[in-house]
Residue frames relative to the residue before (quaternion, step in Angstrom):
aa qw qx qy qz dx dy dz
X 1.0000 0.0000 0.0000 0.0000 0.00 0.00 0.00
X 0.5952 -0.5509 0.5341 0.2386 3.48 -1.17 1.33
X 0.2997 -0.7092 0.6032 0.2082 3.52 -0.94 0.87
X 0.4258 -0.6493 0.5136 0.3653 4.66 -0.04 0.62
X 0.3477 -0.6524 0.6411 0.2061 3.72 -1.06 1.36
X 0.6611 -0.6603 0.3559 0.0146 2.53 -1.23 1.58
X 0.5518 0.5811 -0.2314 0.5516 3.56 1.67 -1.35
X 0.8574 0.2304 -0.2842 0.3620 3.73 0.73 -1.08
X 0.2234 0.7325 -0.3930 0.5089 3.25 1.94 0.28
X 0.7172 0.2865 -0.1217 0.6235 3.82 0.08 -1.09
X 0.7385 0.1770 -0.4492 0.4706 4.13 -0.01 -0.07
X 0.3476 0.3023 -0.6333 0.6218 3.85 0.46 0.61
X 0.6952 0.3818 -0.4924 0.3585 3.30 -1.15 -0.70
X 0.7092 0.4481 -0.3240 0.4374 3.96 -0.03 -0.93
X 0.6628 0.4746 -0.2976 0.4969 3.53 0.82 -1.12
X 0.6913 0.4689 -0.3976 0.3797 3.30 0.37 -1.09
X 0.6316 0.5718 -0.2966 0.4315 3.72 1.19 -1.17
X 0.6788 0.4146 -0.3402 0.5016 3.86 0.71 -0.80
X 0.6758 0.3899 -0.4195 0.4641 3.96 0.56 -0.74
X 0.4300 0.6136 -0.5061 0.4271 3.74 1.14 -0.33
X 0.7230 0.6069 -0.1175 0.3083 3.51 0.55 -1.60
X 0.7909 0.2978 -0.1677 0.5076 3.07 0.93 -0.84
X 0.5250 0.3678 -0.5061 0.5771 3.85 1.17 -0.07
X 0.6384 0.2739 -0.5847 0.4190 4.15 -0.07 0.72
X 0.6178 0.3680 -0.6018 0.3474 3.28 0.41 0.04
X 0.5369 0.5840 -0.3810 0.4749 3.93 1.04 -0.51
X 0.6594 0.5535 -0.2847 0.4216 3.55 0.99 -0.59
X 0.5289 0.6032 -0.2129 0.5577 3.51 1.41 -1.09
X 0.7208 0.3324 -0.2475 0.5556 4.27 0.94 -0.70
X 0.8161 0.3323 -0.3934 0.2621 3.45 0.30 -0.35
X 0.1003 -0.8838 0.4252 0.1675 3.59 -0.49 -0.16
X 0.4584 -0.7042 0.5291 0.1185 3.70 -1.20 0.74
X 0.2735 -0.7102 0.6150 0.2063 3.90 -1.03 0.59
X 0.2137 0.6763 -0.6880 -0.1535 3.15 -1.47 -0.28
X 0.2361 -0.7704 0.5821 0.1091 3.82 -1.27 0.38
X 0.1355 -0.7726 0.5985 0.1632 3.26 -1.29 0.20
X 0.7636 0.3236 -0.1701 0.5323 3.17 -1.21 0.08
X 0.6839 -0.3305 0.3870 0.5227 3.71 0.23 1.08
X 0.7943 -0.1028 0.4544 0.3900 3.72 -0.51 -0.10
X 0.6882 0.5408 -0.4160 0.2466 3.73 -0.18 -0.49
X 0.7569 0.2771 -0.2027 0.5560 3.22 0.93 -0.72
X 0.0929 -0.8213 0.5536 0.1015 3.94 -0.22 0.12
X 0.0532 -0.8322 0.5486 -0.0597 3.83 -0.15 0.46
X 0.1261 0.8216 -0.5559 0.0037 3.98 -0.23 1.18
X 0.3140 -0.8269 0.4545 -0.1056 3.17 -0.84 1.13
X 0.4502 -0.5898 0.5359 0.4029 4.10 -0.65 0.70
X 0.7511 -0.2157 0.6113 0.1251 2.34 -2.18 -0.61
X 0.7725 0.3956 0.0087 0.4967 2.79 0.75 -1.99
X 0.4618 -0.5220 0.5430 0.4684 3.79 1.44 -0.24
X 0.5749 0.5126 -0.5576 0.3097 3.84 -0.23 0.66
X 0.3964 -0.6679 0.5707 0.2664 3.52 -0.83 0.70
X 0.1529 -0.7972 0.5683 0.1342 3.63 -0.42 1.52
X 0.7176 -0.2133 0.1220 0.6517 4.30 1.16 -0.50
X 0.1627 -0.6315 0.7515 0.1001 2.81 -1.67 0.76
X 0.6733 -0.5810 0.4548 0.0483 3.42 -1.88 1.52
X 0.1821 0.8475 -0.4675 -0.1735 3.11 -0.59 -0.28
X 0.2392 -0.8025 0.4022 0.3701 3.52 0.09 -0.02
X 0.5584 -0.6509 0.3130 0.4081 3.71 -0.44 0.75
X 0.8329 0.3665 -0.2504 0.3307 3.37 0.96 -1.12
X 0.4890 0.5921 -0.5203 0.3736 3.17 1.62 0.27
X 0.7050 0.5323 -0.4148 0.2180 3.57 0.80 0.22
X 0.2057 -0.8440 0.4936 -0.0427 3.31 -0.05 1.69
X 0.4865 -0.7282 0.4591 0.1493 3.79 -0.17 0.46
X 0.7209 0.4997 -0.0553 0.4770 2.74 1.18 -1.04
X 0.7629 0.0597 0.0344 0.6428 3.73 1.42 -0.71
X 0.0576 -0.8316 0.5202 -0.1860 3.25 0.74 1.96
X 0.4474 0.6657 -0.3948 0.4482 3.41 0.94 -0.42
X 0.7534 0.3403 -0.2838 0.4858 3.68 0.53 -1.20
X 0.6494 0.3902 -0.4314 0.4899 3.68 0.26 -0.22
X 0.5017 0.5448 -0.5160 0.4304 3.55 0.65 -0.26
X 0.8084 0.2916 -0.1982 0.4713 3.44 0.08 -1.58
X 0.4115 0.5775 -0.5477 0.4441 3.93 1.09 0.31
X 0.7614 0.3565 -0.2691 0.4698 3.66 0.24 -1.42
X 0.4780 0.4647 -0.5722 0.4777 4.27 0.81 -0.48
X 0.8239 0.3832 -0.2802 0.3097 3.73 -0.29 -1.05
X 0.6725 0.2856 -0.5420 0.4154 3.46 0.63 -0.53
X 0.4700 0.6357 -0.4699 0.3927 3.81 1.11 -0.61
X 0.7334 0.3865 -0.2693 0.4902 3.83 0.37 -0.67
X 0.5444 0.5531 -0.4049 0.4835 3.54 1.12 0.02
X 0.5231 0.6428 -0.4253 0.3636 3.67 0.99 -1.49
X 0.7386 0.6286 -0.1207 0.2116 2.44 0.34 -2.55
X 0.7101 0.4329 -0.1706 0.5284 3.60 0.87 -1.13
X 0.8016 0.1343 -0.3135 0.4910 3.65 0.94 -0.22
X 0.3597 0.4223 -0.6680 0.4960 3.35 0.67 1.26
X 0.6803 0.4760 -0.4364 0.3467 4.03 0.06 -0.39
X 0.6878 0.4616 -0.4001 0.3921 2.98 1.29 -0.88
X 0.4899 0.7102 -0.3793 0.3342 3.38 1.23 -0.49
X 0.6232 0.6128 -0.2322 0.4269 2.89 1.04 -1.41
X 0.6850 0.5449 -0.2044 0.4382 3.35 0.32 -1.57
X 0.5496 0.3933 -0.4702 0.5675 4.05 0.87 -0.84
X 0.7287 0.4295 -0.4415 0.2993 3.60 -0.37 -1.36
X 0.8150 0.3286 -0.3935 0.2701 3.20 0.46 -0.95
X 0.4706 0.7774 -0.2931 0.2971 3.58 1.06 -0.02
X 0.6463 0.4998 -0.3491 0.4590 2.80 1.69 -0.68
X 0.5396 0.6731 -0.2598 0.4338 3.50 1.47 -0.80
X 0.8024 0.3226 -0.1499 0.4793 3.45 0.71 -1.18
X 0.3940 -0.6755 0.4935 0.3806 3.57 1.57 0.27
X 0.5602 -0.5468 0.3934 0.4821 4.28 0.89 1.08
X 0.4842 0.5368 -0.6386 0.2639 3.89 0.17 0.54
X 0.5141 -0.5686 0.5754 0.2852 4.13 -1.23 1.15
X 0.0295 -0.6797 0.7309 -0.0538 3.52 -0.24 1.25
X 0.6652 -0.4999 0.5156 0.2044 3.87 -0.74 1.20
X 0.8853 0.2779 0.1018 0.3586 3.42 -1.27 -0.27
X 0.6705 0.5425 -0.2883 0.4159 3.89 1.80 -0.04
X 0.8301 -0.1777 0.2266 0.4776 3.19 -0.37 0.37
């Protein structure tokens, strides 16, 4: 068995590292919704995991029962969050040919 040249070992490596690079910067423009509560709460989100706005409907604010809009905006906010990673995770898969590369996204 052929022992893998090292030289084209390391330019895969580079390539693989720039096309890494540039789907986060593609990751950083695109963005995902999620909502809770029927719609009331709306929560967009990067790519990149940044919280771009959260929604609010007016009449869910009730003075009285702040608690629930709290846990409205956690959940659609934990929703975003999970389908921007998942976003993430496709793009990068396509780059890493679906191998768990530690430490990505």
């Amino acid at each position: 068995m052929k022992a893998p040249n090292m030289g084209n070992l390391m330019k895969q490596a580079q390539k693989m590292q720039q096309e890494m690079a540039k789907v986060q910067e593609e990751l950083a423009d695109e963005t995902v919704e999620a909502s809770a509560g029927g719609g009331t709460v709306t929560v967009t989100v990067t790519g990149a995991l940044e919280v771009r706005a959260v929604k609010i409907n007016p009449e869910a604010v009730d003075p009285e029962d702040v608690e629930m809009l709290e846990d409205l905006v956690a959940a659609a906010t934990n929703e975003a969050l999970k389908a921007a990673q998942d976003l993430a995770a496709s793009k990068m898969s396509r780059v890493t040919g679906g191998m768990n590369i530690p430490g990505l996204m």
